[in-house]
BALOBA-1460 file (C-alpha; in Angstrom, 3 decimals):
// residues 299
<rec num="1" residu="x" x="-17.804" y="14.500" z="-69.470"/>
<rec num="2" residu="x" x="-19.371" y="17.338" z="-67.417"/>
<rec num="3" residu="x" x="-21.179" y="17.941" z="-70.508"/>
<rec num="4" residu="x" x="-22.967" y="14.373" z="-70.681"/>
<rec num="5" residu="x" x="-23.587" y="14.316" z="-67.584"/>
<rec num="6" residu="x" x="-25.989" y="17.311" z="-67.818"/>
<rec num="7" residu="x" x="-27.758" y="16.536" z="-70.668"/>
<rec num="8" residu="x" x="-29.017" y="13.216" z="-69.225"/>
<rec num="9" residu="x" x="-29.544" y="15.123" z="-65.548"/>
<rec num="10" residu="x" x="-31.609" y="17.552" z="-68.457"/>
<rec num="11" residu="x" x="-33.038" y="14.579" z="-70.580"/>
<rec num="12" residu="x" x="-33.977" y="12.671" z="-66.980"/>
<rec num="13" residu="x" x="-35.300" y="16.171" z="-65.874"/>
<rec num="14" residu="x" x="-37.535" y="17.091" z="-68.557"/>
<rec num="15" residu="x" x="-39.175" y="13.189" z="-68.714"/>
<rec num="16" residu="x" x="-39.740" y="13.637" z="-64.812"/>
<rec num="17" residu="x" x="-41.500" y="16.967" z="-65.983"/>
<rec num="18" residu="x" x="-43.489" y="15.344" z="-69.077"/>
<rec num="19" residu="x" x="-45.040" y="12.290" z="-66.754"/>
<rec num="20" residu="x" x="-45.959" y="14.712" z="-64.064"/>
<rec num="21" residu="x" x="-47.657" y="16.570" z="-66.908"/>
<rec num="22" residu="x" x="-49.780" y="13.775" z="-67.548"/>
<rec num="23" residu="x" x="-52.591" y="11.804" z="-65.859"/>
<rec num="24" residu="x" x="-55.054" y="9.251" z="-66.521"/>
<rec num="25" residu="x" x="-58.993" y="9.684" z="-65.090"/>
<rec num="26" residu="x" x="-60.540" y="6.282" z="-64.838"/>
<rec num="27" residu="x" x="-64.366" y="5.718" z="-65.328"/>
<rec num="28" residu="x" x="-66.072" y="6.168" z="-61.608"/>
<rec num="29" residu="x" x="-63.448" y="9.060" z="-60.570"/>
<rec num="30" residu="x" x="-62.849" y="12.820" z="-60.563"/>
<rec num="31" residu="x" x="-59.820" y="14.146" z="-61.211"/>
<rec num="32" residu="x" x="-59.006" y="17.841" z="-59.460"/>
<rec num="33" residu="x" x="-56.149" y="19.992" z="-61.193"/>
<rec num="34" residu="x" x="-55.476" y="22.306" z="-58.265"/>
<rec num="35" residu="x" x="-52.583" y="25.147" z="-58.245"/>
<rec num="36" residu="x" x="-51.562" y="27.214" z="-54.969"/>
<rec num="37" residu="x" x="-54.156" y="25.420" z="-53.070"/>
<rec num="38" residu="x" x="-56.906" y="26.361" z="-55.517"/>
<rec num="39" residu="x" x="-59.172" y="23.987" z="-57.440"/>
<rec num="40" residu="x" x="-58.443" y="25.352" z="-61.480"/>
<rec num="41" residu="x" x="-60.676" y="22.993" z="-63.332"/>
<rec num="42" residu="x" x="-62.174" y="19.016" z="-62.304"/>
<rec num="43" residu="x" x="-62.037" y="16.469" z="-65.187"/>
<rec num="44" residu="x" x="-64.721" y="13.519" z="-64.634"/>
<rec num="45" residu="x" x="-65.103" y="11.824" z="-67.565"/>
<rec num="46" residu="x" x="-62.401" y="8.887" z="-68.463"/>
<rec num="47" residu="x" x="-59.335" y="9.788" z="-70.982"/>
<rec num="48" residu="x" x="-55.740" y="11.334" z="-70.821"/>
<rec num="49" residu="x" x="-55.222" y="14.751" z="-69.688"/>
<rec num="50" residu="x" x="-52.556" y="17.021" z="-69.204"/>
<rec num="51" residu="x" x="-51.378" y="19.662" z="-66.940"/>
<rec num="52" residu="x" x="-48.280" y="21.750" z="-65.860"/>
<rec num="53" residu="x" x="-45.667" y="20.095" z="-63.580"/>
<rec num="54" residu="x" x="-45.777" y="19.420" z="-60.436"/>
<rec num="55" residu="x" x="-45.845" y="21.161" z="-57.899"/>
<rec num="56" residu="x" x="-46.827" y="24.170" z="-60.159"/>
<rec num="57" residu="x" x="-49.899" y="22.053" z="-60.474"/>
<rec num="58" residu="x" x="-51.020" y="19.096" z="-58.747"/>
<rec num="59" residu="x" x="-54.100" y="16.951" z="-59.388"/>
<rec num="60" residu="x" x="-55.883" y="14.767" z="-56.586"/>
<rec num="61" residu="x" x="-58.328" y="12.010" z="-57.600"/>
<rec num="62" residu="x" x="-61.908" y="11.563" z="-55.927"/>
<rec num="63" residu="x" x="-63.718" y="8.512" z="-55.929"/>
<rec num="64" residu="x" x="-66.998" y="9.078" z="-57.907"/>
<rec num="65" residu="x" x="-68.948" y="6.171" z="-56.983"/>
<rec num="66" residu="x" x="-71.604" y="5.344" z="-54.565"/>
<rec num="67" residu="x" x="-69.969" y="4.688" z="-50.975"/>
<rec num="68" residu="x" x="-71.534" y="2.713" z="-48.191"/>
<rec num="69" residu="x" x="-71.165" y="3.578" z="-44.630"/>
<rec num="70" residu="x" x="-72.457" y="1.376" z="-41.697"/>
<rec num="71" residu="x" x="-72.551" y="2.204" z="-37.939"/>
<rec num="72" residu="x" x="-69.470" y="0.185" z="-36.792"/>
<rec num="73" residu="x" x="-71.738" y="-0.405" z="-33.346"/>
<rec num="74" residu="x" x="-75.108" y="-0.420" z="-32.420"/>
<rec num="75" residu="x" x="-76.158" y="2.999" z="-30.790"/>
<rec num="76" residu="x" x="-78.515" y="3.141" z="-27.578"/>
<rec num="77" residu="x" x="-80.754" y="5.704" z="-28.337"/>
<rec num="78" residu="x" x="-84.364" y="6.929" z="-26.051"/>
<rec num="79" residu="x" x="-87.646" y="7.303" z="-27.113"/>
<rec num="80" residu="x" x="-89.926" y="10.130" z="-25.435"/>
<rec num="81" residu="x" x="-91.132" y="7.392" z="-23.196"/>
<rec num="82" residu="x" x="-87.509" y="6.943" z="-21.765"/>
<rec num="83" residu="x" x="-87.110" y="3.444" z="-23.321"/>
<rec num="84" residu="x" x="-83.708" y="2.696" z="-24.938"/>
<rec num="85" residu="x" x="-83.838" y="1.132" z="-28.548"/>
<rec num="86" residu="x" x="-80.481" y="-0.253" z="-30.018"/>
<rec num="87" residu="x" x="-80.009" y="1.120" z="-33.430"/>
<rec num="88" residu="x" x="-77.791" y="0.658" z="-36.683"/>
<rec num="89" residu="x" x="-77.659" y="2.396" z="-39.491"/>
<rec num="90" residu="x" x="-76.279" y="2.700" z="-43.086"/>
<rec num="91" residu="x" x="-76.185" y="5.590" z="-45.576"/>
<rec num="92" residu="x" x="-74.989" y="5.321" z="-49.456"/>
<rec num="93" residu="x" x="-73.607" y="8.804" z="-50.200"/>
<rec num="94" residu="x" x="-71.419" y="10.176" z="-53.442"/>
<rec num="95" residu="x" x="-69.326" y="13.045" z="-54.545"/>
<rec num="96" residu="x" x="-71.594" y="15.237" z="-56.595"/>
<rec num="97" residu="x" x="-69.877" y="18.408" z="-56.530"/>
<rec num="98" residu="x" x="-65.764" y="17.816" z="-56.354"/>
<rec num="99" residu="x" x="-65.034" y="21.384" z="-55.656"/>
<rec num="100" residu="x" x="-67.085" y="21.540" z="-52.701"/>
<rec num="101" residu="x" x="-66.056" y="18.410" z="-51.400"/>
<rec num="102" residu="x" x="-62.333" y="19.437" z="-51.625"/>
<rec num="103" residu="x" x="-63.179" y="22.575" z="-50.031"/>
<rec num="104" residu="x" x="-64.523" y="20.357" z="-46.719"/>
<rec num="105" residu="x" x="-63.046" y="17.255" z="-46.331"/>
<rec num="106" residu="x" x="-59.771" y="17.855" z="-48.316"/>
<rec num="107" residu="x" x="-60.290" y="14.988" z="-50.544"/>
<rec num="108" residu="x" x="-60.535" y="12.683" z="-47.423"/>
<rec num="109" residu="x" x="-63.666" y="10.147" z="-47.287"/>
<rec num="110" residu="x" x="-63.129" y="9.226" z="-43.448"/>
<rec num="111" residu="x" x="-63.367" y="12.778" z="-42.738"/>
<rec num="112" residu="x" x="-66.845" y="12.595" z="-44.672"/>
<rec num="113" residu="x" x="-67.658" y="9.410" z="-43.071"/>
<rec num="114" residu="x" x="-67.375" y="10.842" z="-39.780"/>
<rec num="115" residu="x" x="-69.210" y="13.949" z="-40.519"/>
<rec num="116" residu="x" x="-71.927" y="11.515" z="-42.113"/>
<rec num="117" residu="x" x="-72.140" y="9.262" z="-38.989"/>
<rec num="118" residu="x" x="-72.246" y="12.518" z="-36.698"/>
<rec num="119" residu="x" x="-74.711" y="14.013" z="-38.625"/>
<rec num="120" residu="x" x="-77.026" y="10.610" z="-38.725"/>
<rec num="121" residu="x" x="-76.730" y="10.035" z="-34.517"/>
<rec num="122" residu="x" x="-77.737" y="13.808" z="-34.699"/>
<rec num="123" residu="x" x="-80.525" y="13.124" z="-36.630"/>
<rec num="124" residu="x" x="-81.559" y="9.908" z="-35.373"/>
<rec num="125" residu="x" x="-81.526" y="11.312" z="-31.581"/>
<rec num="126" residu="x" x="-83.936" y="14.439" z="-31.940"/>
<rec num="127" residu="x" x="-86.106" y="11.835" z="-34.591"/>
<rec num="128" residu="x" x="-86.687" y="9.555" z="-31.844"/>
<rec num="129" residu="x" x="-87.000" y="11.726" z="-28.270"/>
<rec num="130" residu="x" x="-90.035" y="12.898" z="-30.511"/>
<rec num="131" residu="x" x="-91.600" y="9.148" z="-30.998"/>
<rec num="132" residu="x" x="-92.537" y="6.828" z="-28.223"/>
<rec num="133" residu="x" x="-92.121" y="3.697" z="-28.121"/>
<rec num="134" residu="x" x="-94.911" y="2.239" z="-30.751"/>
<rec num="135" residu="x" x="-94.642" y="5.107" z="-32.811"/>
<rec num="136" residu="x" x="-90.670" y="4.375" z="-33.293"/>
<rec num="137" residu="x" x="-91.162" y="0.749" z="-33.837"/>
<rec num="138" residu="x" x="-93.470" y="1.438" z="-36.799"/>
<rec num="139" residu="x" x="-91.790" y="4.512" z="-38.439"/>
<rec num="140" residu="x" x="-88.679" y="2.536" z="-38.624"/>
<rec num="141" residu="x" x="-89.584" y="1.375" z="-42.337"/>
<rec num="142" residu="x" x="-92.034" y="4.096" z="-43.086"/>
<rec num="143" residu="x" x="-91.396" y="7.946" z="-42.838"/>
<rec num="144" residu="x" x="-88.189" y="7.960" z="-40.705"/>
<rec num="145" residu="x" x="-86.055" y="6.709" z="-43.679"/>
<rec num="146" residu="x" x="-87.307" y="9.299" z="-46.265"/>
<rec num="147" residu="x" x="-87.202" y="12.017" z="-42.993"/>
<rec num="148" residu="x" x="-83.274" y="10.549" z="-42.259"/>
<rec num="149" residu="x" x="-82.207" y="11.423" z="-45.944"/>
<rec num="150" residu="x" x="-83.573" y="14.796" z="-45.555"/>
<rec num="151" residu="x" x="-82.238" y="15.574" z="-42.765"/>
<rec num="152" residu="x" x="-78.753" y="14.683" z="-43.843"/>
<rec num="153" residu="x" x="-78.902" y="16.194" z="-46.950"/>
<rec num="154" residu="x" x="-79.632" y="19.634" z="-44.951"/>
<rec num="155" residu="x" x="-76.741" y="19.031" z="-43.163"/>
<rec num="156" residu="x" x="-74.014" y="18.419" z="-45.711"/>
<rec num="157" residu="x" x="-76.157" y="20.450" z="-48.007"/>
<rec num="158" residu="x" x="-72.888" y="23.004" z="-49.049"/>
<rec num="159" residu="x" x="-70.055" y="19.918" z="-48.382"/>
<rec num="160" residu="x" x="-70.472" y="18.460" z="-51.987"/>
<rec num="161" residu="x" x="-71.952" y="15.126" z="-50.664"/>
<rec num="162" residu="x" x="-75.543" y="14.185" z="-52.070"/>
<rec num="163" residu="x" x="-77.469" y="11.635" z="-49.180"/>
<rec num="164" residu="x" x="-78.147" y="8.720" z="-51.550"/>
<rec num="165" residu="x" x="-79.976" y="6.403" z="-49.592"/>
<rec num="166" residu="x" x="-80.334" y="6.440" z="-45.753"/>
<rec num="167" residu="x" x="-82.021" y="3.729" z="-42.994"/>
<rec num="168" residu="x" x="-82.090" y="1.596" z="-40.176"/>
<rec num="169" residu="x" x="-80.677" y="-2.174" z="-40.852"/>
<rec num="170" residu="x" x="-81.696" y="-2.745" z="-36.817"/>
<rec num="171" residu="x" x="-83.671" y="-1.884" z="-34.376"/>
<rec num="172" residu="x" x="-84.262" y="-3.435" z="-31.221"/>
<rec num="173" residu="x" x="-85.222" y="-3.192" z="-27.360"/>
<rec num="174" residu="x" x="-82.411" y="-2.804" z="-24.756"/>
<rec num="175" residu="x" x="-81.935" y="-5.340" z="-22.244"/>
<rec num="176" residu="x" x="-83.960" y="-3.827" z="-19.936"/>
<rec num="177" residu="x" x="-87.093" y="-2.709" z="-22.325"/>
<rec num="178" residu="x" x="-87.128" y="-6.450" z="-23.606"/>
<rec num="179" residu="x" x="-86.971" y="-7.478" z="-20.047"/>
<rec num="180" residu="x" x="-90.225" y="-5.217" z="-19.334"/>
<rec num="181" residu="x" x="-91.713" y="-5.792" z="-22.801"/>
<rec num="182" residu="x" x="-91.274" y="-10.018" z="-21.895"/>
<rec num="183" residu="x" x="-93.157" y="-9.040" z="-18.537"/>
<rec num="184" residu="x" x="-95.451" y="-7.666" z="-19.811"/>
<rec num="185" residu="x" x="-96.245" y="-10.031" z="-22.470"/>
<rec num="186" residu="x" x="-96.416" y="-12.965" z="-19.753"/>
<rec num="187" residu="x" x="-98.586" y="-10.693" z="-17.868"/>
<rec num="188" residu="x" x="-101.363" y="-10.979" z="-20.720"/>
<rec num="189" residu="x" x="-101.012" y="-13.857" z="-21.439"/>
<rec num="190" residu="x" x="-101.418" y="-15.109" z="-17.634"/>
<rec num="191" residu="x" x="-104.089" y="-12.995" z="-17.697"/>
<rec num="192" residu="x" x="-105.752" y="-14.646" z="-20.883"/>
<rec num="193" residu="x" x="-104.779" y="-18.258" z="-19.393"/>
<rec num="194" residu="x" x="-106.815" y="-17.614" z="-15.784"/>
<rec num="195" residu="x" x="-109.816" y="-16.077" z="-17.744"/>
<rec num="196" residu="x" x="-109.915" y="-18.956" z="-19.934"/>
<rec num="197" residu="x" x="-109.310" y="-21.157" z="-17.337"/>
<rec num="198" residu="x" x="-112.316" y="-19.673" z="-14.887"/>
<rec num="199" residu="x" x="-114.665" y="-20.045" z="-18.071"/>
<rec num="200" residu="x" x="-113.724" y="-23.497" z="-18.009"/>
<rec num="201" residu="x" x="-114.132" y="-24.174" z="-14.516"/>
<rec num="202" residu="x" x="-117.663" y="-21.999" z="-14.408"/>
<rec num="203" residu="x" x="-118.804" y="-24.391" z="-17.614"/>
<rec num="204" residu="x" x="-117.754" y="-27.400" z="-15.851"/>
<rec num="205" residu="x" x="-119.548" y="-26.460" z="-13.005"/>
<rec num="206" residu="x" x="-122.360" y="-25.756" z="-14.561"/>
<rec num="207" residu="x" x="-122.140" y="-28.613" z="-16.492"/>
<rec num="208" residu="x" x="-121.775" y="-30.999" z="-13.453"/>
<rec num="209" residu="x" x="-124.798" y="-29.317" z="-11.811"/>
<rec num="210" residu="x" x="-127.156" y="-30.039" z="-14.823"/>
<rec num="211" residu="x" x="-125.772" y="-33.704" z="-14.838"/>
<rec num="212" residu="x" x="-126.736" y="-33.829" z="-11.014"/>
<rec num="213" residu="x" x="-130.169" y="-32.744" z="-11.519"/>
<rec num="214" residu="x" x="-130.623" y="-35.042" z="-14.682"/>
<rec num="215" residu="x" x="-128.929" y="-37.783" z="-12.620"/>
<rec num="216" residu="x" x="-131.728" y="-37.045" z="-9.831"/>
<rec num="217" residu="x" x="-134.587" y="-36.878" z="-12.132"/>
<rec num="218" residu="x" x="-133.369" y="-40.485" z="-13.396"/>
<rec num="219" residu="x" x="-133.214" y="-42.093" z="-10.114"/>
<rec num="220" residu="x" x="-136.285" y="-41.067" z="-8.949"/>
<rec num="221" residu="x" x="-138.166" y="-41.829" z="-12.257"/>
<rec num="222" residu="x" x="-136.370" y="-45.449" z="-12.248"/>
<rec num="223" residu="x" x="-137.355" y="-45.658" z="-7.908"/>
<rec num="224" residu="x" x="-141.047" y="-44.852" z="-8.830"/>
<rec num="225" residu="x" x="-140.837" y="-47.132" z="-11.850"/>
<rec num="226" residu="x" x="-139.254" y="-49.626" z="-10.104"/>
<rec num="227" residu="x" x="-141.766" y="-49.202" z="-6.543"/>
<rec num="228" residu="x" x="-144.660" y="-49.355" z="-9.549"/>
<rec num="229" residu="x" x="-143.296" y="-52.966" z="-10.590"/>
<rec num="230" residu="x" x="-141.997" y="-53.650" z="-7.347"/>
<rec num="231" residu="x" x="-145.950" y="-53.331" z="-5.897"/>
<rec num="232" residu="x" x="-147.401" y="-54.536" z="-9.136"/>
<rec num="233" residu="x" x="-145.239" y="-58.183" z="-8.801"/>
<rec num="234" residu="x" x="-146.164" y="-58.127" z="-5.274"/>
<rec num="235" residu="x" x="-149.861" y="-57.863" z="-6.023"/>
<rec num="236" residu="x" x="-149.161" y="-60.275" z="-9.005"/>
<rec num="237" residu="x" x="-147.801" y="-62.857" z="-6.572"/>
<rec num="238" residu="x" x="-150.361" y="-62.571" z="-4.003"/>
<rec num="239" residu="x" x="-152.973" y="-63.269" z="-6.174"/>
<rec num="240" residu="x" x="-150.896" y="-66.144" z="-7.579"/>
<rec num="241" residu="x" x="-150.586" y="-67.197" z="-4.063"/>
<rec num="242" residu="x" x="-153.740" y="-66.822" z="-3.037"/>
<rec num="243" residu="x" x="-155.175" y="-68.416" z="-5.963"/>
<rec num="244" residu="x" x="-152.878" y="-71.418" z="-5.587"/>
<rec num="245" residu="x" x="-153.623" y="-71.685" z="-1.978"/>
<rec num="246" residu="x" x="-157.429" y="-70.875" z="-2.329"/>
<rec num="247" residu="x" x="-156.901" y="-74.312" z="-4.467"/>
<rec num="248" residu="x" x="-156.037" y="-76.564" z="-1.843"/>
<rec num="249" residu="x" x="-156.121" y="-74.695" z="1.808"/>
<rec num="250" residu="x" x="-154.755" y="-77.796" z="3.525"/>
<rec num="251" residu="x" x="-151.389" y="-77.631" z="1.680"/>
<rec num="252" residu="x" x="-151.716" y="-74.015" z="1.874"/>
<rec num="253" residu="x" x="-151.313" y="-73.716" z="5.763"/>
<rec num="254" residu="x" x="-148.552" y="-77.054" z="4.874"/>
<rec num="255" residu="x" x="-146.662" y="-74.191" z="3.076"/>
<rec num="256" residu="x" x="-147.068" y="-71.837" z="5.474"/>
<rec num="257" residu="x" x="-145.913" y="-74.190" z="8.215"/>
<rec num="258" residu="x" x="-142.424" y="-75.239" z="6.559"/>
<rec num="259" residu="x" x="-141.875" y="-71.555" z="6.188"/>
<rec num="260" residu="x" x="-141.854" y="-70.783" z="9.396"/>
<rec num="261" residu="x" x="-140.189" y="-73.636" z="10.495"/>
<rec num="262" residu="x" x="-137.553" y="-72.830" z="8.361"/>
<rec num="263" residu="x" x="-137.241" y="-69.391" z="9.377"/>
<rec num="264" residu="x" x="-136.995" y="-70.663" z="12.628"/>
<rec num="265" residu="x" x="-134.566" y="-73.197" z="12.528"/>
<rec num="266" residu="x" x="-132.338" y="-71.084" z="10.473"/>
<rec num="267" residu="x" x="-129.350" y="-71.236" z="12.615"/>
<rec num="268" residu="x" x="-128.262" y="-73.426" z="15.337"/>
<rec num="269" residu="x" x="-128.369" y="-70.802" z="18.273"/>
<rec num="270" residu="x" x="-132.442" y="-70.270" z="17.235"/>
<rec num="271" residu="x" x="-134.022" y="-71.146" z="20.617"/>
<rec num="272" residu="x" x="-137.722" y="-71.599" z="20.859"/>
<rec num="273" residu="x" x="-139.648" y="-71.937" z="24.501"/>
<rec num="274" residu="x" x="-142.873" y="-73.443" z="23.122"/>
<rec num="275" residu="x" x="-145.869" y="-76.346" z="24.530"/>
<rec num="276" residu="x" x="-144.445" y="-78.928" z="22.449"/>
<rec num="277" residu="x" x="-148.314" y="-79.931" z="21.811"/>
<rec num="278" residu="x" x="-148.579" y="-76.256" z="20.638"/>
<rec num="279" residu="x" x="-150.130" y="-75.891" z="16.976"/>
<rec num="280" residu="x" x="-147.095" y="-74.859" z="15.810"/>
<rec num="281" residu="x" x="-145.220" y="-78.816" z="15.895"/>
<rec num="282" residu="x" x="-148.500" y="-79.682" z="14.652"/>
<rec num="283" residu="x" x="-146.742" y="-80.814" z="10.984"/>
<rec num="284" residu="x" x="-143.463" y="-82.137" z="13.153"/>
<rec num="285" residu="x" x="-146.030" y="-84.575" z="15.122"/>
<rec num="286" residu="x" x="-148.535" y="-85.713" z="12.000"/>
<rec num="287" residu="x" x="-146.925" y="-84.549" z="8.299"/>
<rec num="288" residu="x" x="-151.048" y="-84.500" z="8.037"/>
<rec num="289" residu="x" x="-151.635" y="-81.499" z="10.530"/>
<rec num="290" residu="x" x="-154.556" y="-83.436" z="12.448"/>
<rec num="291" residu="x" x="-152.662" y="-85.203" z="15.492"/>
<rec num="292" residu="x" x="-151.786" y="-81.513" z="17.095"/>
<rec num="293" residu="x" x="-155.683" y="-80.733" z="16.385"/>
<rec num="294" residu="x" x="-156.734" y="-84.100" z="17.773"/>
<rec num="295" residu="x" x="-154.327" y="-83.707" z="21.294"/>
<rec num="296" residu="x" x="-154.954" y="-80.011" z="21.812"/>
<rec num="297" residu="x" x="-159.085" y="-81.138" z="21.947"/>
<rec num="298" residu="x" x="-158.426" y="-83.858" z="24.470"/>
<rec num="299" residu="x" x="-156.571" y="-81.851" z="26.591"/>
């Protein structure tokens, strides 16, 4: 019985041994055969391998893959101007040499991550207190990408980690640079809105003014037209008048009298202190005119 018992202890033993001698390496991994805390060989292309037992050797597996890191938050960072900008990030980073990598992050990819994200504040930091303001805005999509992958690839340059890709996904004004930059912007454009607006009042003006004098010119051309045929109907009918009155002087000086007995009598109130054998009832005495000549030669 004692005897069974230890050949299937032995049988369980040695198939405990055999599967820790094996391991698999999947497409997109590395697969580091390490004894006594040193790296003996790294396997990264996909098939069946084999190795002693553990723990006389051990194998760790490495993702081999491009990883993607992203700033969790948005960092505040200055320009040389003192203006804060509100940045995020990403970087694309892989494994290229396992040994290394083992050697400084222990296999760990948050401990890369955070020497990644360190590294990129670092770099984005001294990369802006050397821009202002413009200068930062525009370099965002043009050299400060290609300088960000540099600069991280110096500084991870002996960690195993090759700096795929590297760039900003934001950038923005602060609160209080957008408040300023909004100031400002009103500013101008207040300032564009009352210089327009004072080139529209100096046309108008001027506009107004020549209307004034054009209105002036008119008026006194239509007065003197209108004084020319104003005196030229006046002469018209005076020589009408005359020449109907030259016709027949007797109903002439007829006229003449209803006229001014009609401008006389005009209203009620008229009062007239006259000789009532005055010429001037001559036509109320005689509709002929002669009894008022006839009486004032008696008398």
């Amino acid at each position: 019985m004692n005897r069974l018992a230890a050949i299937v202890v032995s049988v369980v033993l040695l198939l405990a041994a055999a599967a820790s001698s094996v391991f698999v390496v999947h497409r997109g991994q590395y697969a580091a055969v390490y004894a006594m805390g040193r790296v003996e060989r790294v396997h990264s292309r996909p098939g069946l391998y084999f190795k002693w037992p553990t723990p006389v050797e051990n194998v760790v597996f490495i993702d081999a893959r491009v990883l993607s890191l992203r700033s969790v938050q948005a960092d505040t960072l200055a320009t040389s101007g003192r203006h804060n900008l509100v940045v995020r990030w990403f970087i694309k980073w892989r494994v290229a040499d396992p040994r290394s990598f083992l050697h400084a992050f222990g296999a760990s990819e948050s401990a890369a991550d955070d020497r990644l994200a360190a590294a990129m504040r670092s770099s984005l930091g001294t990369d802006l207190s050397a821009l202002d303001l413009h200068a930062a805005l525009q370099a965002q999509a043009t050299e400060l990408p290609g300088k960000l992958r540099a600069q991280l690839a110096a500084a991870l340059r002996d960690s195993g980690v090759e700096v795929v890709d590297a760039g900003l996904t934001q950038m923005d004004y602060s609160a209080d640079v957008t408040d300023a930059v909004y100031r400002r912007m009103a500013a101008a454009r207040t300032l564009v809105a009352d210089r327009t607006r004072a080139q529209g009042q100096a046309q108008a003006a001027q506009i107004r003014a020549q209307a004034d004098r054009e209105r002036e010119v008119l008026l006194a051309q239509a007065y003197r037209k209108a004084q020319t045929l104003k005196g030229e109907g006046d002469a018209e009918a005076a020589q009408i008048d005359a020449d109907a009155f030259g016709k027949d002087p007797r109903f002439a000086s007829f006229y003449r009298s209803l006229e001014a007995y009609r401008a006389s009598f005009d209203s009620r109130r008229d009062v007239l202190v006259l000789d009532p054998s005055s010429a001037f009832f001559r036509y109320l005495r005689d509709p002929s005119g002669d009894a008022g000549g006839k009486a004032a030669r008696k008398r």
